[in-house]
Residue, then its C-alpha position, 0 to 999 in steps of 0.5 A: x929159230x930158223x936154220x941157215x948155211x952159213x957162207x962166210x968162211x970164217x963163220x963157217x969155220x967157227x961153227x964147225x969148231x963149236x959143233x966138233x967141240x959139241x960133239x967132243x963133249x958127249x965122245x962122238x967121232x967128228x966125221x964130215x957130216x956130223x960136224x955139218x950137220x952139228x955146225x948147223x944145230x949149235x954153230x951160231x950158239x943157239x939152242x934150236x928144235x928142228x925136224x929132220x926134214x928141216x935140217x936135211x933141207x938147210x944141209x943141202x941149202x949149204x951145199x953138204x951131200x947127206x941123205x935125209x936117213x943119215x941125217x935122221x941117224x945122226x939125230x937119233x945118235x945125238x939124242x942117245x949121246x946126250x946132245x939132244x932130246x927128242x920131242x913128240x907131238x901128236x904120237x908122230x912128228x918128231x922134233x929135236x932139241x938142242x936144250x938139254x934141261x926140264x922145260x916146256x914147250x909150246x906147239x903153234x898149230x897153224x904153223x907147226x913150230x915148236x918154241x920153249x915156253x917159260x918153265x918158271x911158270x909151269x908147277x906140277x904139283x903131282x904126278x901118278x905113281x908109276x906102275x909097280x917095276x917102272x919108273x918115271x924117267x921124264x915129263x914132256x909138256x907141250x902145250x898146244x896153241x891156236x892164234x886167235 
């Protein structure tokens, strides 16, 4: 799902009300550019993945003075907080996402766009053992696709 500034006060003023809420939840302080960059990510209600360098660019479309390094900063803050989670494909692109439970994803190629896919179609029936003093702490399936 895209990100867009919102321009309309009042809907500019009730994501920035859910994204402090957002914040709130996980005991985050709301500083100005959090909040803006939280109204972003769950103002409208939706769960979203973004890049970092997608949302800086929706930051600045709406006019907030952040640099691309805050708001990298902040995303990472929000993935420790609990608010996010990170998602990695190919070992280097980072994406974030804003749904917190077990699910799978899809990777479109020609695009580079991560969506979820349907996790009550994805069974794992086994995973290795974990080596001797670790624990498997989670699962990330990205599943990669090409259009035909």
């Amino acid at each position: 799902m895209a990100l867009q500034a919102t321009h309309s006060d009042a809907t500019h003023d009730d994501a920035a009300e859910r994204g402090s809420r957002w914040l709130a939840q996980a005991g985050l302080r709301p500083t100005r550019q959090r909040v803006s960059l939280a109204a972003l990510l769950v103002g409208d209600g939706h769960d979203r993945h973004v890049t970092a360098e997608s949302l800086y660019a929706a930051a600045r479309d709406g006019g907030e003075q952040v640099s691309l390094a805050t708001v990298y900063n902040t995303l990472r803050a929000f993935c420790e907080a609990g608010l996010m989670q990170e998602v990695t494909v190919d070992g280097s692109k980072s994406y974030f996402d804003t749904r917190m439970d077990d699910h799978p994803h899809f990777f479109w190629e020609d695009t580079s766009e991560l969506t979820d896919a349907p996790a009550e179609e994805l069974e794992i029936t086994r995973l290795p053992k974990a080596p001797e003093g670790a624990e498997i702490a989670r699962v990330d399936v990205v599943i990669r696709l090409r259009r035909r």
